[in-house]
C-alpha positions as CSV (number, residue, x, y, z in Angstrom):
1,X,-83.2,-15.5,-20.6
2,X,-82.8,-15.9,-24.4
3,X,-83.5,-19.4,-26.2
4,X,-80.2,-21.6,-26.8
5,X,-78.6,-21.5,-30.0
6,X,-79.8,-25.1,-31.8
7,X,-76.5,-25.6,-33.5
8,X,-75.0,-29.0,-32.4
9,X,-72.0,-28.8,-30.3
10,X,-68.8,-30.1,-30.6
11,X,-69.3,-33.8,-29.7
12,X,-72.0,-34.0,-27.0
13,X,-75.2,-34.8,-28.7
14,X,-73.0,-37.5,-30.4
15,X,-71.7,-39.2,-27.6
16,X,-74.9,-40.9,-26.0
17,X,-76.8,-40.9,-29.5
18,X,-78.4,-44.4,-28.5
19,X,-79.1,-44.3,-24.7
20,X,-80.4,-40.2,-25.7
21,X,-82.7,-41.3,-28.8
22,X,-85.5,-40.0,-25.8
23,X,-85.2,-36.9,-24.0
24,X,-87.1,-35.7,-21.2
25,X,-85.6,-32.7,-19.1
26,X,-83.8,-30.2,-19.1
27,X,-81.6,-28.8,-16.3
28,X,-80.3,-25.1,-16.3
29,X,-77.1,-24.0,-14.6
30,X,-77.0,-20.4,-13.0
31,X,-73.9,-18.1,-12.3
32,X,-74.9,-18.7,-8.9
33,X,-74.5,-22.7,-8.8
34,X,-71.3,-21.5,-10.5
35,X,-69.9,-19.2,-7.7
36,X,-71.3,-21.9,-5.2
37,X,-68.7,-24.3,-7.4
38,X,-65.7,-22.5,-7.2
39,X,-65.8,-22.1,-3.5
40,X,-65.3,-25.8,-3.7
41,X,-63.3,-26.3,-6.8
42,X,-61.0,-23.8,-4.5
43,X,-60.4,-27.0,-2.7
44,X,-59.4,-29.3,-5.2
45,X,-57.3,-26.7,-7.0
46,X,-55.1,-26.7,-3.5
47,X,-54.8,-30.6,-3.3
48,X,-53.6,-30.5,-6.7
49,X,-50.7,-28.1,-6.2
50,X,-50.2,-30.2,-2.7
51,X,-49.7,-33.2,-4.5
52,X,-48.3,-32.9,-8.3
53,X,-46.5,-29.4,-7.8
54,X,-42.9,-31.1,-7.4
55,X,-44.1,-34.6,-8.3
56,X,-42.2,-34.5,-11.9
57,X,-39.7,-31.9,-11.3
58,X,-36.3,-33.1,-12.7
59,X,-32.9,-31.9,-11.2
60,X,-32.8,-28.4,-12.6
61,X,-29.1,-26.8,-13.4
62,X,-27.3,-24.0,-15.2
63,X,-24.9,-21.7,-15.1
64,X,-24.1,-17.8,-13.9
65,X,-21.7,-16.3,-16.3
66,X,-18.6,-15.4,-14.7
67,X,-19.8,-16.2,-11.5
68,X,-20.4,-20.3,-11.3
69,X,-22.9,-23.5,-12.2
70,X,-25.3,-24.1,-9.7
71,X,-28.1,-27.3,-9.4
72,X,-31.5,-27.8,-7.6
73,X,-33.1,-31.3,-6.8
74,X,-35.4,-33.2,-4.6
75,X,-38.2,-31.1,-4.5
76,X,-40.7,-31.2,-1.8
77,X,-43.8,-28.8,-1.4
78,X,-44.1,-26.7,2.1
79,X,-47.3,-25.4,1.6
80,X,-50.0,-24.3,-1.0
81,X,-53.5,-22.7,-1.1
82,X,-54.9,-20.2,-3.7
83,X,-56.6,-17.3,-3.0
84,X,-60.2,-17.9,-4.5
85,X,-61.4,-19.5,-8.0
86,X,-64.2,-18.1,-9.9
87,X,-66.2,-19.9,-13.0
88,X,-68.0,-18.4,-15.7
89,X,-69.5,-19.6,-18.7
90,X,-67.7,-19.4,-22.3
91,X,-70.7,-18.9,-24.9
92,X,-71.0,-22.1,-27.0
93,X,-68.2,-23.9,-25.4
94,X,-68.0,-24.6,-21.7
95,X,-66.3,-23.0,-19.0
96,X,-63.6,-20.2,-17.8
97,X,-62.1,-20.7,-14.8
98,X,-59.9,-18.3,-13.4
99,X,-57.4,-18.9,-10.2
100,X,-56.2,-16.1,-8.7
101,X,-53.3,-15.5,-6.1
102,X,-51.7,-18.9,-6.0
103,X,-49.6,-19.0,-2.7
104,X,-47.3,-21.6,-3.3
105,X,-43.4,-22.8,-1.1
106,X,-41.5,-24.9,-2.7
107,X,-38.0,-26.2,-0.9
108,X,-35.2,-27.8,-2.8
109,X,-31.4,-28.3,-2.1
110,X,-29.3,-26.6,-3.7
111,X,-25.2,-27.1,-4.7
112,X,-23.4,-24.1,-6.5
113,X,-19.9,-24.2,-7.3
114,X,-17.4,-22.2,-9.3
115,X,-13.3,-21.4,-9.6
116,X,-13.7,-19.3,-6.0
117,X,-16.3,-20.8,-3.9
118,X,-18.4,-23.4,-3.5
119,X,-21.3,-24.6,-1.2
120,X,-24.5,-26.7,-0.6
121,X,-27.7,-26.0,1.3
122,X,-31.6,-25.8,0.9
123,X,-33.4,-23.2,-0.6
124,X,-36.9,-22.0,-0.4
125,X,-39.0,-20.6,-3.4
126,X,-42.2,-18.7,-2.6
127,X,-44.5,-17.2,-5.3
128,X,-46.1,-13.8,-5.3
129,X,-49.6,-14.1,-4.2
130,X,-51.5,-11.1,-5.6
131,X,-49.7,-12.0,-9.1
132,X,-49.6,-15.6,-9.1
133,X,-52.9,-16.4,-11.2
134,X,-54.0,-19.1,-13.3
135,X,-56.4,-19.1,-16.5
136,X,-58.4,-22.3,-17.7
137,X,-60.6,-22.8,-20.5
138,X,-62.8,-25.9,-20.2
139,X,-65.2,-27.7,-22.6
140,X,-67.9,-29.8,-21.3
141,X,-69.0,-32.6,-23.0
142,X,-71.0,-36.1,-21.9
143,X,-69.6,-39.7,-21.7
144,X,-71.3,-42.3,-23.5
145,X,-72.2,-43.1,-19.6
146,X,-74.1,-40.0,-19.2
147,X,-71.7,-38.4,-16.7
148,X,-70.1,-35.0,-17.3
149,X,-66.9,-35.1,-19.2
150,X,-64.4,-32.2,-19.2
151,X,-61.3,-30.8,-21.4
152,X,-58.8,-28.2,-20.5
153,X,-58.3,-26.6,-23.8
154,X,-55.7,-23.6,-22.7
155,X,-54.1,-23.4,-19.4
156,X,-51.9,-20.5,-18.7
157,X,-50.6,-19.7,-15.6
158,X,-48.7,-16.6,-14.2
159,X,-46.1,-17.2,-11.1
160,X,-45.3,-13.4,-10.6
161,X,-42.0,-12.8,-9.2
162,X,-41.0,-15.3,-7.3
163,X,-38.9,-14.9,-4.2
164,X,-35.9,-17.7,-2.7
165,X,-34.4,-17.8,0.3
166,X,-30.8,-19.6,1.1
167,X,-29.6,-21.1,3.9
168,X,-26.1,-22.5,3.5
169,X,-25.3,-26.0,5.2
170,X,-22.1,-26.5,3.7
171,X,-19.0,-25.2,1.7
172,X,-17.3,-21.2,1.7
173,X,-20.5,-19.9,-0.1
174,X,-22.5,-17.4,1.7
175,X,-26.3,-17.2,2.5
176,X,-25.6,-13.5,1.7
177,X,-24.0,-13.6,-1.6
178,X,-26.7,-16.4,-2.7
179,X,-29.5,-14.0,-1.5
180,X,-27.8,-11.2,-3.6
181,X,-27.9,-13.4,-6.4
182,X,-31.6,-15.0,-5.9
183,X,-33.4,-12.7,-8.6
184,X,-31.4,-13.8,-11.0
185,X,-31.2,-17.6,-10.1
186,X,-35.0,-18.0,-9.6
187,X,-35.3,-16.5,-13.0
188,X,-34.4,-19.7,-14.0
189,X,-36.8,-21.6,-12.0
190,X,-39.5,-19.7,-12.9
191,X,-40.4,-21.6,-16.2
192,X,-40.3,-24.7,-14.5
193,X,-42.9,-23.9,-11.3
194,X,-44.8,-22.2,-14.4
195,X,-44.8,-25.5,-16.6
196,X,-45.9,-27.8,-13.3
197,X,-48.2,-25.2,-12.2
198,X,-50.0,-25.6,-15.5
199,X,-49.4,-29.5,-15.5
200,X,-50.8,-29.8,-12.4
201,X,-54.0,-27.9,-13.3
202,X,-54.3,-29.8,-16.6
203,X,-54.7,-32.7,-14.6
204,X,-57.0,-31.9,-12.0
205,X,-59.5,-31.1,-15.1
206,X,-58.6,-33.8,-17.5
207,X,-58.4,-36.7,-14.8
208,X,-59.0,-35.5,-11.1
209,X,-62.1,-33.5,-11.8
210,X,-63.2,-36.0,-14.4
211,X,-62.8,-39.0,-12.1
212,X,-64.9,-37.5,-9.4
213,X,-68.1,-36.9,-12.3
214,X,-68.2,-40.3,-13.4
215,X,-68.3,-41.5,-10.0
216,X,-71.5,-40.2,-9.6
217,X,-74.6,-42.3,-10.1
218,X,-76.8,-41.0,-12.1
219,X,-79.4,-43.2,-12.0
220,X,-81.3,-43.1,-8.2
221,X,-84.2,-45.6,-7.4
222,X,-87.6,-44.2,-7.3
223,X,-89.2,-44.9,-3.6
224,X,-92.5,-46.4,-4.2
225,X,-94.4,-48.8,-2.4
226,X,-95.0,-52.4,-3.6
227,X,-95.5,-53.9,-6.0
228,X,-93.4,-50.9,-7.8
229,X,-90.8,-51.1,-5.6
230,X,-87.7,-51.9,-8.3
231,X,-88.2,-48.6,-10.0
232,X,-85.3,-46.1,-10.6
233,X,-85.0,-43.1,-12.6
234,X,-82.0,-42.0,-14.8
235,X,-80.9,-38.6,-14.4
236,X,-78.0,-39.5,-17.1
237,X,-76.6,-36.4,-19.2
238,X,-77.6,-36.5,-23.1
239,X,-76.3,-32.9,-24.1
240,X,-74.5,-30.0,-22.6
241,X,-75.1,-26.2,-24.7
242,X,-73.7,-23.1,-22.7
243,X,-74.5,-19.6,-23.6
244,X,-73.1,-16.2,-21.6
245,X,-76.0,-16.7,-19.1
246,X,-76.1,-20.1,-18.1
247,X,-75.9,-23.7,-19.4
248,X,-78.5,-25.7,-20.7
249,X,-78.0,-30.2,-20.0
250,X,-80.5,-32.3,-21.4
251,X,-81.1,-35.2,-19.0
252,X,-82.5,-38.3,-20.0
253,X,-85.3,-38.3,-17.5
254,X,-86.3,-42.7,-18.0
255,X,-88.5,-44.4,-15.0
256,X,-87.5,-48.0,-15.9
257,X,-88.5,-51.2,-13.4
258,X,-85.2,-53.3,-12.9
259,X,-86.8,-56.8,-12.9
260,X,-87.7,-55.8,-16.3
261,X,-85.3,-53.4,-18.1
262,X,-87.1,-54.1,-21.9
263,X,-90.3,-52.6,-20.7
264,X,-89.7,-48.4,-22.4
265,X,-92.8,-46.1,-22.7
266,X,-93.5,-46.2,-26.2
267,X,-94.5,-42.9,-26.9
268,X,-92.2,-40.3,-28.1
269,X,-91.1,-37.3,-25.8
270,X,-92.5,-33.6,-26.5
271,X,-90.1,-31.0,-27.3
272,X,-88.3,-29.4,-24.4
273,X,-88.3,-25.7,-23.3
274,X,-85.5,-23.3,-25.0
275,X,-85.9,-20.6,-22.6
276,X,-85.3,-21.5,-18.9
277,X,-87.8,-21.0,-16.2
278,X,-89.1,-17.9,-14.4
279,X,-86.9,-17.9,-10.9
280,X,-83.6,-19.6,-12.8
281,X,-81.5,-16.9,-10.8
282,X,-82.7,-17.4,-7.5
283,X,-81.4,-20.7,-7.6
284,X,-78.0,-22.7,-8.9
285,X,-80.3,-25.1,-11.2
286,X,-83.4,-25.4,-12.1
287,X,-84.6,-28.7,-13.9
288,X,-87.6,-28.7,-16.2
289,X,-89.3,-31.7,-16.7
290,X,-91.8,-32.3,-19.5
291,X,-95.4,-34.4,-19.2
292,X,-93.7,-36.9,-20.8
293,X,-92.1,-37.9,-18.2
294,X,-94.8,-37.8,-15.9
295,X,-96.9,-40.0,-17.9
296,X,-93.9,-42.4,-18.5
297,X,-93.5,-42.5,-15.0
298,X,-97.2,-43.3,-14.6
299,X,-97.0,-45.7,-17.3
300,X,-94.2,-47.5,-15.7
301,X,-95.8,-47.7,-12.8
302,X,-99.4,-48.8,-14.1
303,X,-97.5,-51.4,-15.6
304,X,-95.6,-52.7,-12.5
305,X,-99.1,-53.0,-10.9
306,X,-99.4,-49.7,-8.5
307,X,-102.9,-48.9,-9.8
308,X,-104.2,-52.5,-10.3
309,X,-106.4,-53.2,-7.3
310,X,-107.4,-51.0,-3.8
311,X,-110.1,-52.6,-2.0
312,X,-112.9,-51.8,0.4
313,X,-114.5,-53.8,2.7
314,X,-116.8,-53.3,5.3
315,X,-114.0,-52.4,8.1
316,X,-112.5,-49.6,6.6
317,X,-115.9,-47.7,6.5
318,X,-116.9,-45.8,10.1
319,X,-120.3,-47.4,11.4
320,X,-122.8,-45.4,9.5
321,X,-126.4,-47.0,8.2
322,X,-126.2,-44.7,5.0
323,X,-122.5,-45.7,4.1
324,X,-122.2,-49.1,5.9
325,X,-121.0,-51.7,3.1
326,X,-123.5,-54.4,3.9
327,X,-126.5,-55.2,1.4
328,X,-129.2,-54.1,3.6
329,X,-127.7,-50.7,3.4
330,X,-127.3,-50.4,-0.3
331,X,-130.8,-52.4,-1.2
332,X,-132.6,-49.1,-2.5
333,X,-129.9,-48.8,-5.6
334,X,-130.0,-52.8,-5.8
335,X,-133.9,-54.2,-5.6
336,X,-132.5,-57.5,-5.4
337,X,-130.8,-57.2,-2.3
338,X,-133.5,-56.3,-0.6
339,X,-135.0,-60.2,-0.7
340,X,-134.1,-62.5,2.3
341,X,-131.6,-64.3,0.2
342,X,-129.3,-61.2,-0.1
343,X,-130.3,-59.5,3.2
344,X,-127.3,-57.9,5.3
345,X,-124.3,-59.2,3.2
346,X,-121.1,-57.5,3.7
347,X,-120.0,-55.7,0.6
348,X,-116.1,-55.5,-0.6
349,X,-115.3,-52.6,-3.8
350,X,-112.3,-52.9,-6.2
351,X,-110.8,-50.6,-7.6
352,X,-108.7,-51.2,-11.2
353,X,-107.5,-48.7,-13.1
354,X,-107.8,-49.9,-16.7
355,X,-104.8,-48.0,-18.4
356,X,-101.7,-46.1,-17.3
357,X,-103.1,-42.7,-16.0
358,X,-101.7,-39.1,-18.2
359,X,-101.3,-36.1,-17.1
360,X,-101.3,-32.2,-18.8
361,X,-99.8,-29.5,-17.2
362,X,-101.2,-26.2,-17.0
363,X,-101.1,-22.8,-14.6
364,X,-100.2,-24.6,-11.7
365,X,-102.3,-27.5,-12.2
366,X,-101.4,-30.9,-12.5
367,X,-104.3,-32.8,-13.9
368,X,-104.4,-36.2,-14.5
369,X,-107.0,-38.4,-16.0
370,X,-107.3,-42.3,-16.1
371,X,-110.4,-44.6,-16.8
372,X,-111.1,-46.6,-13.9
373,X,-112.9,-50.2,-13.0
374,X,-115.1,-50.8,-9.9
375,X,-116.0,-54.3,-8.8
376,X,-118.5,-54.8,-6.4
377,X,-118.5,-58.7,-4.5
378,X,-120.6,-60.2,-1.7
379,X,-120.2,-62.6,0.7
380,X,-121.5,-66.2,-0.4
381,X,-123.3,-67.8,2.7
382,X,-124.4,-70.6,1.4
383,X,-121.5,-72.0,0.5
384,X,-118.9,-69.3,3.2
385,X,-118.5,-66.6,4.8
386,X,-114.9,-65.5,3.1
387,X,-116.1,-66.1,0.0
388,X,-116.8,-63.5,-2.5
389,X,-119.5,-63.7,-5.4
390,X,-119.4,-61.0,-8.1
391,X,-122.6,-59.0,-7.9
392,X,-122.1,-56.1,-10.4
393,X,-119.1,-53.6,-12.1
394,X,-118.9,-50.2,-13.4
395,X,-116.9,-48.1,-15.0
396,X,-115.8,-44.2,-14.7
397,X,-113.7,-41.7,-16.4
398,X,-111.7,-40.4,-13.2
399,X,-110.1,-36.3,-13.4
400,X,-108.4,-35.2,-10.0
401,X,-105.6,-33.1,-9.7
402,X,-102.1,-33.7,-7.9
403,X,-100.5,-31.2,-5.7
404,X,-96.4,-31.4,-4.9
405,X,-94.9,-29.6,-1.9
406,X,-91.4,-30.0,-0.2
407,X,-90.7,-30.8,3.3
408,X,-89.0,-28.3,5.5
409,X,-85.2,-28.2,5.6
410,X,-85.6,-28.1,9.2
411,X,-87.1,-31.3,9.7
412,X,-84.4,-33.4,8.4
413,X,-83.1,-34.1,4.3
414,X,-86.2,-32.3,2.4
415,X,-88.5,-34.7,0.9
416,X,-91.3,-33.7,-2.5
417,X,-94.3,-34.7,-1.2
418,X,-97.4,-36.1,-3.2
419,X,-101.2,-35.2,-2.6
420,X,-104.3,-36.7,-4.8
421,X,-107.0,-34.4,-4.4
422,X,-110.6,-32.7,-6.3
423,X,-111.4,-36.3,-7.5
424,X,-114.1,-36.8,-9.8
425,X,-115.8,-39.6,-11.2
426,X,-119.2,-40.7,-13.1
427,X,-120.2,-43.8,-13.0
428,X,-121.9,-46.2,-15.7
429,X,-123.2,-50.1,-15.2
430,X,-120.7,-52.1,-17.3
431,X,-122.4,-55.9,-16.4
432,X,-124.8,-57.1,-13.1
433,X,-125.6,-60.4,-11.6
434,X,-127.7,-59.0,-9.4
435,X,-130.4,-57.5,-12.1
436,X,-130.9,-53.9,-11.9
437,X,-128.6,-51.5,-10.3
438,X,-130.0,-47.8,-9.9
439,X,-126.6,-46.4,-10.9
440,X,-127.9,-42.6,-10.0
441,X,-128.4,-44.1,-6.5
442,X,-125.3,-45.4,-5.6
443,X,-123.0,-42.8,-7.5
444,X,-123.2,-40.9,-4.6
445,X,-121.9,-43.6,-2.6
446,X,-119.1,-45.0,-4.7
447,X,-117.7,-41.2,-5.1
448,X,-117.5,-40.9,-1.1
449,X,-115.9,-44.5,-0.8
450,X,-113.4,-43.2,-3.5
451,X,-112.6,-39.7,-2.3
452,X,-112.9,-40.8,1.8
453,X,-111.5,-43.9,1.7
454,X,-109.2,-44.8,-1.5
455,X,-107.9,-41.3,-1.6
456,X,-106.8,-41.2,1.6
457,X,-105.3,-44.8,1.1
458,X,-103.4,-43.9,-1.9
459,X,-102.1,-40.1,-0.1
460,X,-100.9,-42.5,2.6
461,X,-99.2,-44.7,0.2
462,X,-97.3,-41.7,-0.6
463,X,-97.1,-40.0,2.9
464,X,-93.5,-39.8,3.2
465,X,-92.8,-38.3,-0.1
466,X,-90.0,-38.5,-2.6
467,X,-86.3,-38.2,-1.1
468,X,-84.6,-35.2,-3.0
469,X,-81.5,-36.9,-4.8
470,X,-78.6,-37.0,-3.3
471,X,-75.1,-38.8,-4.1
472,X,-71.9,-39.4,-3.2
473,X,-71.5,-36.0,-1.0
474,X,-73.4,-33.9,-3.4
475,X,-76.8,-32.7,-2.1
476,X,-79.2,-30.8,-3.3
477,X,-80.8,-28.2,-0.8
478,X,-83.7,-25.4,-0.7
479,X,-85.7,-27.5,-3.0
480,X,-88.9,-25.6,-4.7
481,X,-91.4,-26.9,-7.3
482,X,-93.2,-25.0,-9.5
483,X,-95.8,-26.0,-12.4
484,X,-96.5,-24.4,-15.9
485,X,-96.5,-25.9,-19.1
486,X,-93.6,-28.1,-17.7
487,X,-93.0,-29.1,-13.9
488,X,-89.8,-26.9,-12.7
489,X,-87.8,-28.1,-9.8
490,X,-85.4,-25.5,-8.5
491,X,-82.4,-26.3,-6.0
492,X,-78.9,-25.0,-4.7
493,X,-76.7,-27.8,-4.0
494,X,-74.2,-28.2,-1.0
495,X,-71.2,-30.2,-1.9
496,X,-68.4,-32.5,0.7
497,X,-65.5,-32.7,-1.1
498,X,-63.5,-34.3,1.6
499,X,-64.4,-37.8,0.6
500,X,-62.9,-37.3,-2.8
501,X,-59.7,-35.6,-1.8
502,X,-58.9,-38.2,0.6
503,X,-59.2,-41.0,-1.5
504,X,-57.7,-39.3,-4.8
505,X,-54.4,-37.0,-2.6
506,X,-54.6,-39.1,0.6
507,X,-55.5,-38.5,4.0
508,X,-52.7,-35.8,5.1
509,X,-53.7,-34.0,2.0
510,X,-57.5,-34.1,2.9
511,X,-56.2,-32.9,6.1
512,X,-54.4,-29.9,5.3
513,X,-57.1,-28.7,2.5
514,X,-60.2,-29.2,5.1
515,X,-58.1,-27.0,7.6
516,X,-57.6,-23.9,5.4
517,X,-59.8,-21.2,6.2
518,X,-60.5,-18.8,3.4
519,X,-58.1,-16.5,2.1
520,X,-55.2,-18.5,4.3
521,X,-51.8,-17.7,3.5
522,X,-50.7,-21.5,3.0
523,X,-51.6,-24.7,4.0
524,X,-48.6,-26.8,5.9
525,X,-48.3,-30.2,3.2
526,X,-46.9,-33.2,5.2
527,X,-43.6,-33.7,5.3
528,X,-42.3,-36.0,2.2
């Protein structure tokens, strides 16, 4: 697709100027999450009529000339539904959402009277489906919050002919001579069920729809095992830009630890992609995410302690006399160790990595690089047996990649799995109490320890993966990742509106929406 226009919009950029001084994703909306959208939205478009059709419709009178003065009250709505809703994108603004073939009843009672006859009854209003339509154009903006924030700015809807029916409870006047006369008397109606029609649909975007966004949480903890286990991530909205094609939201993207919300990554982001990613179609969003977040993340979690210390002692190494962690074994890289005073000590290695790890992204790869500590102690037995001496440290530059995957749908909720793999390390002496430590020697031997035994320790730290987001009956489904300059998470998203309905129209409304199939005629509204 082509790169977004740069102009600033309306008021977005403005709105979050503080929380949004650092940016670090992007997501991009598809005509495809769109059409998923409006097969929901079709939902909350028939709760609204349900519910505010006849909510403010005063007594309604006039007068026939030469004929008599009729009057229509109390209201109540038999049944609603519309037809389908569809949503497109309005270039540089927001949204069009168009609602066609509105089926709406409405039943009132009714008095007419005039110098010949007079009556009193109930009468039924019904619109014309195939010509009942609605037309809504919607800006989208963001809340100082970070949640989606929308704005009918024209709402025009068209009832079609409508059609009444009479029935006559009381009084000389005929159900046929009202029927006779019902063009002309729902003429005068037709302005009002226009006005709440629009009314209604103002307020399903202005505060229904609205209410429902910032209910969201947008920001989600980040699983991790201890000791980085208060870590979230905020996935809060910075700036919305829409083109023809799709619509562009910058998302905040922060890893922060909760115990200690002061603590920022102090480097500033990179600039993010204009164009979206390869594969945006096949999807309803795709979100790219820049190294910068990455390494923030990494950063964040350096500094809540994830990377400080993994240890190896002699019990997490399979019996082997070339790999067993005992002196004996390792006394040809460490001469001292071979006199009686050292002989057959168990050995423990540390790992520390010394600063927060980066990463670059590149062709797939995910590459990450970190300068790392090793610490090798023995047991003191002299003084005890649990007691560990320092005998020597060194230090290595460490390169391995990462690979990501995501868990079958099949299996349960999908998950984004983690793998550290390819490591690769060169070791140098950085201080010995033990004299001289053939470092060629045991290179060898710290590199298996690190990619047999600390690997697999860290992989199973991270076995169980990364839960895909989900919130508040929004879930996001057929998750794929995919790496180039920027890491690219694709997704449709499966929504359960009922939840919403319910609490903002009531159960019997919730009801009646949940059991309209598509393209129903009209859904039955409880009685009043």
């Amino acid at each position: 697709g082509r790169a977004l226009d740069d102009t600033p919009p309306p008021t977005g950029a403005a709105n979050a100027s503080s929380r949004c001084s650092k940016v670090g994703a992007r997501a991009w909306v598809t005509q495809r999450g769109l059409d998923y959208a409006g097969t929901e939205l079709k939902k909350v478009v028939t709760a609204e009529l349900l519910n505010k059709a006849t909510s403010s419709i005063s007594p309604t009178s006039g007068n026939i000339f030469l004929v008599g003065d009729y009057s229509f009250n109390n209201f109540t709505v038999m049944s609603a539904n519309v037809t389908d809703t569809k949503l497109g994108f309005l270039d540089g603004q927001g949204l069009d959402i168009q609602v066609q073939g509105i089926q709406l009843a409405i039943k009132a009672d009714f008095k007419f009277e005039s110098w010949l006859i007079h009556g009193r009854g109930t009468v039924v209003i019904t619109t014309n489906s195939p010509a009942s339509s609605a037309s809504l154009s919607v800006a989208v903006d963001v809340t100082p919050m970070g949640a989606p924030e929308l704005k009918a700015l024209k709402v025009s809807v068209a009832t079609g002919d409508l059609k009444s029916t009479f029935a006559v409870t009381s009084g000389s006047l005929s159900a046929w001579l009202l029927n006779s006369l019902s063009g002309l008397i729902t003429s005068f109606m037709a302005p009002v069920l226009k006005k709440q029609a629009e009314d209604a649909l103002t307020q399903m975007v202005n505060v229904d729809l609205n209410n429902m966004l910032s209910s969201q949480s947008f920001e989600l903890p980040v699983p991790m095992p201890a000791p980085a286990g208060n870590l979230t991530i905020d996935l809060g909205l910075c700036r919305v830009r829409t083109s023809k094609d799709y619509m562009a939201v910058d998302i905040r993207g922060h890893i922060s630890d909760v115990t200690r919300p002061s603590l920022l990554y102090p480097v500033q982001p990179i600039p993010l992609p204009e164009v979206p990613p390869k594969g945006l179609d096949n999807s309803m969003v795709a979100v790219s995410v820049t190294k910068w977040v990455v390494n923030s993340g990494l950063w964040i979690f350096h500094q809540a302690g994830l990377f400080k210390n993994y240890s190896v002692g002699p019990g997490q190494i399979l019996a082997n006399p070339l790999f067993s962690m005992t002196t004996k074994a390792w006394g040809h890289a460490v001469p001292a160790w071979k006199s009686r005073w050292y002989w057959n000590r168990d050995i423990t290695v540390s790992s520390f990595v010394l600063e927060p790890p980066t990463v670059n992204l590149s062709h797939g790869k995910f590459a990450i690089n970190a300068n790392t500590r090793y610490v090798v102690n023995t047991t003191d037995l002299k003084n005890r047996s649990d007691f560990s001496v320092f005998a020597f440290s060194l230090k290595s530059p460490l390169k391995a990649e990462v690979s990501f995957g995501v868990t079958n749908m099949t299996a349960g909720p999908q998950n984004i799995t983690i793998n550290l793999e390819n490591l690769q390390l060169n070791f140098n002496l950085e201080k010995s109490a033990v004299g001289l430590v053939a470092v060629p020697l045991i290179n060898p031997l710290l590199s298996w320890i690190s990619s047999g035994v600390i690997v697999p320790m860290i992989n199973s730290a991270l076995a169980e993966g990364i839960p895909v987001a989900s919130t508040n009956g929004i879930d996001l489904t057929n998750v794929a990742v995919g790496i180039t300059d920027t890491m690219n998470f694709y997704a449709d998203s499966k929504a359960d509106l009922s939840a919403f309905i319910a609490s903002r129209f009531g159960a019997a409304v919730a009801a009646a929406v949940s059991a309209t199939p598509m393209g129903a005629t009209a859904v039955v509204a409880p009685s009043p």
